[in-house]
C-alpha positions as CSV (number, residue, x, y, z in Angstrom):
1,X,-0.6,16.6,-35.1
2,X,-1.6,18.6,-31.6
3,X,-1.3,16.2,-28.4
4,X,-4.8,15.2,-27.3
5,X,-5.5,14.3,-23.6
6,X,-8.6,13.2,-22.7
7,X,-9.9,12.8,-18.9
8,X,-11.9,10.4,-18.2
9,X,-11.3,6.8,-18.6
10,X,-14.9,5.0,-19.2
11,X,-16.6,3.8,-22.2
12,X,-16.5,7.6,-23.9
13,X,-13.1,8.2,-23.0
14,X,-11.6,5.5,-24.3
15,X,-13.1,5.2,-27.8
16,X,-12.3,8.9,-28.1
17,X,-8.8,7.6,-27.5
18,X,-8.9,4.9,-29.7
19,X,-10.1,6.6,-33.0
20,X,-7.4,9.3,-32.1
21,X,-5.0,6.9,-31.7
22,X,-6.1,5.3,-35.4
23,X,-5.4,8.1,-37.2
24,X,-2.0,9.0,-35.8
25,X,-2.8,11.2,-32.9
26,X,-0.4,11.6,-29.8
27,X,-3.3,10.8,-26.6
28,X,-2.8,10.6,-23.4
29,X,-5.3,9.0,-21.0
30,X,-6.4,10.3,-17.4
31,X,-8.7,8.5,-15.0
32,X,-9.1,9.4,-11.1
33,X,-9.4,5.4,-10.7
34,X,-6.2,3.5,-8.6
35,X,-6.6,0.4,-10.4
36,X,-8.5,0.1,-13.6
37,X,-10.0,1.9,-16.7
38,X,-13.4,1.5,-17.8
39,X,-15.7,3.9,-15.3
40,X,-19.3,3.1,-14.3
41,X,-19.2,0.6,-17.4
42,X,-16.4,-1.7,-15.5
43,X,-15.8,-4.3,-12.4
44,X,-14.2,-4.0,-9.5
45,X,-11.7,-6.8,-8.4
46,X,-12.8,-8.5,-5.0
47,X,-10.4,-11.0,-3.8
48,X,-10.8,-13.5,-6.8
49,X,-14.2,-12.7,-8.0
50,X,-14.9,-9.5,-9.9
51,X,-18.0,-7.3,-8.9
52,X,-19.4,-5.5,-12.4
53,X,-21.1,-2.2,-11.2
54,X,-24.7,-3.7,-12.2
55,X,-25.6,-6.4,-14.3
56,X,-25.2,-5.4,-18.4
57,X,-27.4,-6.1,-21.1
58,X,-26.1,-5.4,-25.0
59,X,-29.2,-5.3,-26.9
60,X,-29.0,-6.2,-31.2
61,X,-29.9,-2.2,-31.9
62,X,-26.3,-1.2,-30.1
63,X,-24.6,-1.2,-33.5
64,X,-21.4,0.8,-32.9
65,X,-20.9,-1.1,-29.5
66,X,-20.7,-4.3,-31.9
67,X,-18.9,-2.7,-34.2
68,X,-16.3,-2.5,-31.4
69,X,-16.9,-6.0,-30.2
70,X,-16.1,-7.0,-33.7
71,X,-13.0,-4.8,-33.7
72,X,-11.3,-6.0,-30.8
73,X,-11.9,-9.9,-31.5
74,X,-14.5,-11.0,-28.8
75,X,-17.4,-11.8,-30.3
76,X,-17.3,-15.0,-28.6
77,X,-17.5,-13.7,-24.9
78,X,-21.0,-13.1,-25.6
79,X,-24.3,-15.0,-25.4
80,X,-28.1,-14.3,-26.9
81,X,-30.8,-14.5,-24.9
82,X,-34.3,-14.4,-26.6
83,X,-36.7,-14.8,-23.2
84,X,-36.4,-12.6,-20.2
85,X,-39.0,-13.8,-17.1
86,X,-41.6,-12.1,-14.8
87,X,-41.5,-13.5,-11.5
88,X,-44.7,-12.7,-8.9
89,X,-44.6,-13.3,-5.1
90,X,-44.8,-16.3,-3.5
91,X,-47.7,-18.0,-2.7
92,X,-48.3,-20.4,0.6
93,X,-47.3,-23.8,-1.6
94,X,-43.7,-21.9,-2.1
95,X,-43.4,-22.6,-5.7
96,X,-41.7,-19.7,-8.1
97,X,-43.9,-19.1,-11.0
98,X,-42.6,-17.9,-14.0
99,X,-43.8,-16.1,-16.6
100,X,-41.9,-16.1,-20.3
101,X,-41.6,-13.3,-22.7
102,X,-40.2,-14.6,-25.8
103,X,-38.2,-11.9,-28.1
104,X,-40.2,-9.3,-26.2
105,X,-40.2,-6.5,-29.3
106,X,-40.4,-8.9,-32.1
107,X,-43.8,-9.4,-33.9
108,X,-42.7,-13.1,-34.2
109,X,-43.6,-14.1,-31.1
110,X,-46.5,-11.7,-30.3
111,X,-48.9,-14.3,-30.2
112,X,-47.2,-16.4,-27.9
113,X,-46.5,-13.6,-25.3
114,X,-50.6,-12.8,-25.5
115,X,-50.9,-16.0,-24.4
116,X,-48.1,-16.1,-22.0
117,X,-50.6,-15.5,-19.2
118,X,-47.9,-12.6,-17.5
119,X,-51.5,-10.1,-18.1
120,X,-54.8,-10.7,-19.6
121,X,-54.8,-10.6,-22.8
122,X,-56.1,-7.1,-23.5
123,X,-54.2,-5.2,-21.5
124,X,-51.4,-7.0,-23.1
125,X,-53.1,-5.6,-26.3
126,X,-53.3,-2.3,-25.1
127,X,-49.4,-2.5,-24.1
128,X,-48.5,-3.2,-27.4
129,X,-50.6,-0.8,-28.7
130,X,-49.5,2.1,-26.8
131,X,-46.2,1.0,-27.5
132,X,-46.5,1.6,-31.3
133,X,-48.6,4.6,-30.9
134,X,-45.5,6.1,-28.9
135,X,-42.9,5.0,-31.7
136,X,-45.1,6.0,-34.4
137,X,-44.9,10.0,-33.2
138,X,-44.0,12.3,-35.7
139,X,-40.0,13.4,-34.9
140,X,-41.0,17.1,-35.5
141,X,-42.5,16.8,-32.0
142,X,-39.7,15.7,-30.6
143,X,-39.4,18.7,-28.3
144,X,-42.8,18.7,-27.0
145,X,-42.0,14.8,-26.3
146,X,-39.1,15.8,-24.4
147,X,-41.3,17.8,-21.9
148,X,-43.7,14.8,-21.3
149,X,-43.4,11.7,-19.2
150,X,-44.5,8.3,-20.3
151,X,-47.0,8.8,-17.4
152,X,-48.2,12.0,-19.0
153,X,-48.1,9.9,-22.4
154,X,-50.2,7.6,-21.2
155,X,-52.9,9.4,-19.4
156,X,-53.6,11.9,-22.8
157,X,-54.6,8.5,-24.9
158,X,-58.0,7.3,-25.1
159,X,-56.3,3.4,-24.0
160,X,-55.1,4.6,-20.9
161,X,-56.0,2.2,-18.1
162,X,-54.2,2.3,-14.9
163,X,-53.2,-1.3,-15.3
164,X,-51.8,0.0,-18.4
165,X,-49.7,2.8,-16.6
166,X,-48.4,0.5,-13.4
167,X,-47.3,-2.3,-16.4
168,X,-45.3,0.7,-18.3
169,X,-43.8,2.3,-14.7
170,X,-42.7,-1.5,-14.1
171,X,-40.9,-2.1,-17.0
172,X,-39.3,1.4,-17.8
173,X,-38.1,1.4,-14.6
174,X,-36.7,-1.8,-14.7
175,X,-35.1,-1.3,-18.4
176,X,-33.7,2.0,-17.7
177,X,-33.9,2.8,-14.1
178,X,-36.1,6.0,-14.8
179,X,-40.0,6.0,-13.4
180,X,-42.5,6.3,-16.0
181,X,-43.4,9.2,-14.4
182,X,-39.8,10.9,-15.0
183,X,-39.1,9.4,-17.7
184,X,-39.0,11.4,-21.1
185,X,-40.9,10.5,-23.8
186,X,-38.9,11.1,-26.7
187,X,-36.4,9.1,-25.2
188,X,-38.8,5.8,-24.9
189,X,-39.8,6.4,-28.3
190,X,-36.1,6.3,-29.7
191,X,-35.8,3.0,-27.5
192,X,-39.1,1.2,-28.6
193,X,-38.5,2.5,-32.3
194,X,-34.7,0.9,-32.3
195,X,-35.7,-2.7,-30.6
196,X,-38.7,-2.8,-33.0
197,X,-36.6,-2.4,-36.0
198,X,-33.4,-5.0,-34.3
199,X,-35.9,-7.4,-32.1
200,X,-33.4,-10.3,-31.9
201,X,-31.6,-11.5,-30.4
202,X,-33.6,-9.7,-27.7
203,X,-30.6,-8.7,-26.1
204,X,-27.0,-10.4,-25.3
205,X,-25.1,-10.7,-21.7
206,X,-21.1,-11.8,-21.5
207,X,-20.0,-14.6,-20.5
208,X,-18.4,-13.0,-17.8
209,X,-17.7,-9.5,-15.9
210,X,-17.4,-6.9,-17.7
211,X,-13.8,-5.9,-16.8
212,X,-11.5,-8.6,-18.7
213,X,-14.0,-9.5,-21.4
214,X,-14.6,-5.6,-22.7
215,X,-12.6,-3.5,-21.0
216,X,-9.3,-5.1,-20.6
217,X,-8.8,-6.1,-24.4
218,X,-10.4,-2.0,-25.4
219,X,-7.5,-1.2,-22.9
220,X,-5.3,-3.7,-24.4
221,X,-6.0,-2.0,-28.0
222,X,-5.2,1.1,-26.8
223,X,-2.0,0.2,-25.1
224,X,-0.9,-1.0,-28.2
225,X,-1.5,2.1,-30.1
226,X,0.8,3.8,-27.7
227,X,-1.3,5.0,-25.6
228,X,0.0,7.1,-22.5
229,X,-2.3,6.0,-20.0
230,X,-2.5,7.7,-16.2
231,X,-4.7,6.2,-13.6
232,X,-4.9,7.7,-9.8
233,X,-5.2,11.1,-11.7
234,X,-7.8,13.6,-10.3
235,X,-9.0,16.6,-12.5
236,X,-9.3,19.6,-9.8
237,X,-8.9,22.2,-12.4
238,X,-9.3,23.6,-15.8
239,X,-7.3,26.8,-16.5
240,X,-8.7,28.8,-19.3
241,X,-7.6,31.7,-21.2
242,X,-10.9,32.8,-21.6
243,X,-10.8,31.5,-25.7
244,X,-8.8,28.3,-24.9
245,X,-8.3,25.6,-22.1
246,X,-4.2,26.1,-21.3
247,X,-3.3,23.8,-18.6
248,X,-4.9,20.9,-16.7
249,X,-4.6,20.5,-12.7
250,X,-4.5,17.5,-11.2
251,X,-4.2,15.6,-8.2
252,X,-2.4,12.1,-7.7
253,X,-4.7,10.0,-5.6
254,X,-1.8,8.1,-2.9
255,X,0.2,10.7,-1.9
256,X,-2.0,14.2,-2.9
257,X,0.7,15.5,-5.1
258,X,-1.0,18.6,-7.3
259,X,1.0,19.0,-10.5
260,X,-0.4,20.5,-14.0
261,X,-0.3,19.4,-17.5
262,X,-0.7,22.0,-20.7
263,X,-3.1,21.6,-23.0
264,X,-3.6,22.1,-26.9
265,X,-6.6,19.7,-27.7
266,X,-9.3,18.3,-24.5
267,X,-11.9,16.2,-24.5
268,X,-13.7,16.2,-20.9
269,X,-14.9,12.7,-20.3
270,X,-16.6,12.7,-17.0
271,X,-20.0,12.0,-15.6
272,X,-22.1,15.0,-14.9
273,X,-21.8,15.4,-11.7
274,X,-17.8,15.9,-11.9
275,X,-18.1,18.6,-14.5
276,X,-20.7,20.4,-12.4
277,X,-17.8,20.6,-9.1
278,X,-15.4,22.1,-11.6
279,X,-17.5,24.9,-12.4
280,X,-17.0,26.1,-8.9
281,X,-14.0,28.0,-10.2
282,X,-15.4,31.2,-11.5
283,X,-13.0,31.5,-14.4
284,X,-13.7,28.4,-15.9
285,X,-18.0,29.3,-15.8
286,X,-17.1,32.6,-17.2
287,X,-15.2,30.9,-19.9
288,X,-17.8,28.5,-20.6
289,X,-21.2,29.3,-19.3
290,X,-23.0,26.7,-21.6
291,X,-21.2,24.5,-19.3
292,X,-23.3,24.9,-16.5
293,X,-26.3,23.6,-18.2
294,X,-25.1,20.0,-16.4
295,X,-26.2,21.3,-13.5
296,X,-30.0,20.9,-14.6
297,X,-29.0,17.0,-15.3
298,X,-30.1,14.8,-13.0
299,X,-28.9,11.4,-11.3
300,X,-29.4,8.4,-9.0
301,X,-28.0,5.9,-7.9
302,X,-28.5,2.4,-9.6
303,X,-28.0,-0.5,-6.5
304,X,-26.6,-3.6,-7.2
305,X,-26.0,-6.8,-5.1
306,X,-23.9,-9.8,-5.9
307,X,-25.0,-12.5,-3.6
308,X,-23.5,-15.5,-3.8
309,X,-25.3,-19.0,-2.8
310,X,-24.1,-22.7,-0.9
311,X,-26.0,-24.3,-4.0
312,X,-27.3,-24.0,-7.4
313,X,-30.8,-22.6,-7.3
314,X,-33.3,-25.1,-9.4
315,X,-35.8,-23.3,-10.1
316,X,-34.0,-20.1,-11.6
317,X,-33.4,-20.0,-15.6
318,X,-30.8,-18.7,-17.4
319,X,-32.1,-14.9,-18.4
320,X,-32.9,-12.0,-16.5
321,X,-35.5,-12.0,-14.1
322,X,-37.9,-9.0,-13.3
323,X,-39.8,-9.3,-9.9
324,X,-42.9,-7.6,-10.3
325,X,-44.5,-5.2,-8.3
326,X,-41.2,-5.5,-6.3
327,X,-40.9,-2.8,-3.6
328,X,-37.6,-1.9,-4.4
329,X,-37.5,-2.7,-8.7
330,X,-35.6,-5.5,-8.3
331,X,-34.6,-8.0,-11.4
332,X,-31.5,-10.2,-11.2
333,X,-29.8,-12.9,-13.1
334,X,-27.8,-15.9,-12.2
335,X,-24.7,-15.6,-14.0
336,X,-23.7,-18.9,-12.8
337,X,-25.8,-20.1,-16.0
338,X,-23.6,-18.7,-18.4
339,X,-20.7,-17.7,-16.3
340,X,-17.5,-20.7,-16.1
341,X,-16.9,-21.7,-13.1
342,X,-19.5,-21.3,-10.9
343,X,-20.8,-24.3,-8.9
344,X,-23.6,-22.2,-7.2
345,X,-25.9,-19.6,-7.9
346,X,-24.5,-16.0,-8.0
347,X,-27.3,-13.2,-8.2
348,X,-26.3,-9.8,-9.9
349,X,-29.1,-8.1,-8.5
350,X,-30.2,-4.6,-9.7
351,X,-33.0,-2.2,-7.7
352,X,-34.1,0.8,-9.4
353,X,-35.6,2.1,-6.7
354,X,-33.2,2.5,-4.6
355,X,-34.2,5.9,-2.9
356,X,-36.2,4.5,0.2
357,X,-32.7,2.8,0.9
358,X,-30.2,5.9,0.6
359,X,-30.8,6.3,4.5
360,X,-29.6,3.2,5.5
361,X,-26.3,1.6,6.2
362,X,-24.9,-0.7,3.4
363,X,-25.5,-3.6,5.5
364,X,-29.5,-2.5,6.5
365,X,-29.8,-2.0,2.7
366,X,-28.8,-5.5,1.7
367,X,-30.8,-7.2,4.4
368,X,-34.1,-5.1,2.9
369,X,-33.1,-6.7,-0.6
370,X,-32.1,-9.9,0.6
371,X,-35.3,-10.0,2.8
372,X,-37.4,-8.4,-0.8
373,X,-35.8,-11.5,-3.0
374,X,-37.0,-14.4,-0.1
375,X,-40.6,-13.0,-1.1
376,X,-40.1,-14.6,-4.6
377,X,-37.6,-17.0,-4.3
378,X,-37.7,-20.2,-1.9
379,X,-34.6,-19.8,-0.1
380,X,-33.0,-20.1,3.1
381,X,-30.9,-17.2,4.9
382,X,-28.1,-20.3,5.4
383,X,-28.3,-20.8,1.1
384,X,-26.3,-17.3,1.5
385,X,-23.0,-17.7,1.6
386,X,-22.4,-13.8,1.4
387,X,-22.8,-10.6,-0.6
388,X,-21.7,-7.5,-2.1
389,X,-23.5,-4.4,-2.0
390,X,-23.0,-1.7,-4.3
391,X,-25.3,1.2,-3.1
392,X,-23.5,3.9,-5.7
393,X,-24.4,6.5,-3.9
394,X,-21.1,8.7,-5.1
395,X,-21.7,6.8,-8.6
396,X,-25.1,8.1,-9.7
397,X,-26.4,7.3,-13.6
398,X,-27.6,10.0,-15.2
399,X,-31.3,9.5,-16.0
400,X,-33.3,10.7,-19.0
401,X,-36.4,12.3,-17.2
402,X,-38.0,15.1,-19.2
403,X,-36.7,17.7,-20.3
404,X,-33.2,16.8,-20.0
405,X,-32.3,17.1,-23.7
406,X,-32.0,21.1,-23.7
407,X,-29.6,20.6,-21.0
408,X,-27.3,17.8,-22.3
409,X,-24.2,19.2,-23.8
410,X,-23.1,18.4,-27.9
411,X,-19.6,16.9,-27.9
412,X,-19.1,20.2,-30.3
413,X,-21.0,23.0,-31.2
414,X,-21.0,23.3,-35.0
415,X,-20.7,26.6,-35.3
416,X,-17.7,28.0,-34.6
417,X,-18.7,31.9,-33.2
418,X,-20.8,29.5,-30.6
419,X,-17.8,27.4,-28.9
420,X,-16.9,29.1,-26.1
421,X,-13.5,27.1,-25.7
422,X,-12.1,26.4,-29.0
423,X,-10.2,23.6,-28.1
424,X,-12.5,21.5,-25.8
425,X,-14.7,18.7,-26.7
426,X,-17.3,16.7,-24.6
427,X,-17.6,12.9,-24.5
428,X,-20.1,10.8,-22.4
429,X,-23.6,9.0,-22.4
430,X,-25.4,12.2,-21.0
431,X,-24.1,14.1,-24.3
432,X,-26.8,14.7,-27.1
433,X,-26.1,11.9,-29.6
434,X,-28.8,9.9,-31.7
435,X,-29.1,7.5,-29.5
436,X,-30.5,9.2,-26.7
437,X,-31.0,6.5,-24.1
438,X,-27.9,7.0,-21.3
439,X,-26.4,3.3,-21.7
440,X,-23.0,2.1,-22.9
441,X,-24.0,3.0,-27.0
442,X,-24.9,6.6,-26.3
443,X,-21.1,6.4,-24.2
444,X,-19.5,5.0,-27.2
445,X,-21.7,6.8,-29.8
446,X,-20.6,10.0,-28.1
447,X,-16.8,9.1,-28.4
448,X,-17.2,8.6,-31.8
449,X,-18.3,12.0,-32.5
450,X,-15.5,13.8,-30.3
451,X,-12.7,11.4,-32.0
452,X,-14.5,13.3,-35.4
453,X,-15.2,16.5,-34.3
454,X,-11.2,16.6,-33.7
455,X,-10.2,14.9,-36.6
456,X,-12.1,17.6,-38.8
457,X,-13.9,15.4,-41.2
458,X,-16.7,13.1,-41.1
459,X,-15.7,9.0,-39.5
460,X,-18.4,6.7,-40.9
461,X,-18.8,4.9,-37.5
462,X,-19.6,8.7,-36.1
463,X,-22.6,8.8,-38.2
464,X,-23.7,5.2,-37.7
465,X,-27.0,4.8,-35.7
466,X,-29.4,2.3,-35.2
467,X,-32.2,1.3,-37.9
468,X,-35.3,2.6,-37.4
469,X,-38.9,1.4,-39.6
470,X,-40.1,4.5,-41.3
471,X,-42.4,6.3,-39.7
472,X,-45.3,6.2,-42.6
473,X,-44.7,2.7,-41.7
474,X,-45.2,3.1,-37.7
475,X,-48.2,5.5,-38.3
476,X,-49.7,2.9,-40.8
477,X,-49.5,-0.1,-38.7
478,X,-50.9,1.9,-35.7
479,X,-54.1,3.0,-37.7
480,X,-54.8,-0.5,-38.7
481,X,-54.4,-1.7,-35.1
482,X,-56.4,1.1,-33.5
483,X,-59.9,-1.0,-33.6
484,X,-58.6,-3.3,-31.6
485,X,-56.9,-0.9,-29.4
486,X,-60.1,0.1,-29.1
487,X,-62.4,-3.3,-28.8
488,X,-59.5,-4.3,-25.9
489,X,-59.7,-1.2,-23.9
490,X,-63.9,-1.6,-24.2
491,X,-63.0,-5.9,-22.8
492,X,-60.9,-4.0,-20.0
493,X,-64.0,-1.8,-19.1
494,X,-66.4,-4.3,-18.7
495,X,-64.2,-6.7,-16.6
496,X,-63.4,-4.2,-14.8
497,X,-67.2,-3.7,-14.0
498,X,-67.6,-7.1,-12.8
């Protein structure tokens, strides 16, 4: 069997390496990191405390991630959380109120988040409504989806309300870090369509960072397996042929050595914005122009915060928080709930709108946050003990704003005559795979299909996806629903009028 190396040591890369490594393939591993696999899915160490790069949330649709869970033996690091919580400002009496969302896609408990009292009750209606009326959208259209925001969406639909649209630009860019107003269609639909079908647990957290309860027992597996793992090694090159990648330069982070490694099988397993500085050689974007299609994707950075408390914060709960109308998208959780160890609060604090920020020095950015969080939570600047920001500005996410999908690359054409380079393969959550959504089960969905593409035959896990309702179903349940779409965007008219 041909050596494989693949570079790129996240999520993608290393269940590339692992199915390889199944099936009696020589790998070898390469990741620019100094001190640990697991890329923009992983934690840095800091001191005695690990720093994940954002908080993580495992929903019940991501069925190859727990395929892999179950694999590898650690089931038990996780938790299920059912309830996540809207939090609004502070009022003069300095009491946090709380609003609960119960299994938030589940029918089960749609009466109870009616009444919840987080909206009136017909906008909440009108939310649900429009949220079936996206899933139930023929697939045929998925294209012309693709070209339209969720803003765009919403405004073309006789329910639009603009309380409607600020409620769907809070929470997609909360859930996926995307405005509504950039974010693509088709790739809400495949998202509301997969958490309808697996609504519970509404989503799942570990028990602690991500780094030694996921990625150090992946790593762990794959060590086992034999494979020859390289950290501190920077791709600066890719030598072509013009049919065939040949040889592989890299640089060793530490002491800048340049040294070069030949090639007979490749997967490239490396954000976006990594690939696109590589096609500055001209030989390599003559080799492979559909390669430079990457540089249409787009990315930004996703901001966290770990800020660590004197004292246990009483009036927090154990789920994720979302702070609405929040000026920077902020939502956090207190890992200290579920997390051993912890006698105080510890806030893994995400904001999605992190671009009026970018400007400022890491320490002016955390202040902002800090001072943005004392808006909803009663706390002292003295409860702070300290923090860590994460601004990501050299780690962007790649987002799913419209019109992406033409531009994503397929881990492998399927037709021969149309791959450029023969012995290349792609692997990554920006790669077109069913799952759409950038998040850790498009990363590991994709590295499924580049382990298969290589083997030559179809892998059952490569073609696993999440379940979906039919969509006679979805376009049935949205007709009988559409009267009182209708009677609730009439109530929002006339209250509106008063």
């Amino acid at each position: 069997m041909a050596e494989v190396i693949v570079v790129g040591g996240g999520l993608a890369g290393m269940v590339t390496a692992l199915r390889l490594l199944e099936r009696g393939y020589k790998v070898s591993l390469y990741d620019e990191s100094e001190t640990r696999l697991g890329g923009k899915a992983g934690a840095d160490k800091n001191g005695g405390d690990y720093n994940d790069h954002g908080y993580h949330v495992f929903p019940a649709w991501y069925v190859n991630t727990w395929r892999l869970v179950e694999e590898l033996g650690i089931e038990s690091n996780f938790v299920d959380f059912e309830d996540a919580h809207q939090m609004m400002k502070l009022e003069p009496d300095r009491v946090p109120r709380l609003t609960t969302l119960r299994g938030f896609t589940s029918f089960r408990h749609l009466w109870r988040n009616l009444k919840s009292g987080f909206i009136p009750i017909p906008d909440m209606l009108l939310f649900f409504y429009a949220a079936l009326d996206l899933a139930s959208q023929p697939d045929r259209q998925k294209a012309d989806l693709d070209q339209l925001s969720i803003t765009g969406f919403l405004r073309s639909r006789f329910y639009h309300t603009p309380r409607l649209e600020l409620l769907f630009h809070e929470m997609v860019l909360k859930a996926i870090t995307v405005p509504a107003y950039d974010c693509s269609a088709m790739t809400v639909k495949k998202v509301v369509r997969f958490w309808l079908r697996s609504p519970l647990p509404f989503l799942r957290i570990l028990r602690g960072n991500l780094q030694t309860s996921f990625i150090e027992p992946l790593q762990q597996r794959l060590q086992e397996l034999g494979c020859d793992i390289h950290l501190a090694q920077r791709l600066e090159r890719i030598q072509t042929d013009g049919t065939q990648v040949t040889k592989l330069h890299f640089q060793e982070r530490g002491n800048g050595s340049l040294y070069e490694r030949p090639v007979e099988v490749f997967v490239l397993a490396i954000p976006p914005e990594r690939v696109a500085k590589l096609l500055d050689d001209d030989d390599l974007y003559d080799a492979a122009p559909s390669l430079s299609r990457v540089l249409s994707l787009h990315a930004q950075p996703m901001a966290a915060f770990d800020i660590y408390f004197t004292r246990k914060l009483p009036y927090l709960p154990r789920e994720h928080v979302f702070l609405t109308e929040s000026k920077f998208g902020l939502s956090f959780i207190d890992v200290s709930r579920t997390w051993p160890d912890n006698d105080a609060s510890v806030l893994q604090v995400i904001a999605s709108d992190f671009i009026p920020l970018q400007t400022r020095s890491t320490d002016k950015a955390a202040e902002r946050i800090i001072d943005e969080l004392g808006k909803y939570l009663p706390f002292e600047i003295t409860d702070i003990k300290g923090y860590v920001s994460q601004p990501h500005l050299k780690e962007p996410l790649f987002i799913n704003d419209e019109g992406a999908w033409h531009y994503r690359p397929k881990v492998r054409e399927e037709d021969e005559l149309t791959q450029e380079l023969t012995n290349l393969y792609m692997a990554g959550d920006y790669c077109r795979v069913p799952v759409d959504l950038a998040s850790m089960e498009a990363a590991i969905s994709s590295g499924l299909q580049a382990a298969a593409a290589i083997v030559g035959q179809p892998l059952e896990e490569a073609r696993r996806i999440p379940p979906e309702y039919s969509e006679r179903l979805l376009i049935l349940a949205k007709r009988v629903l559409t009267p009182v779409a209708a009677l609730a965007k009439l109530a929002t008219l006339i209250r509106d009028r008063e």
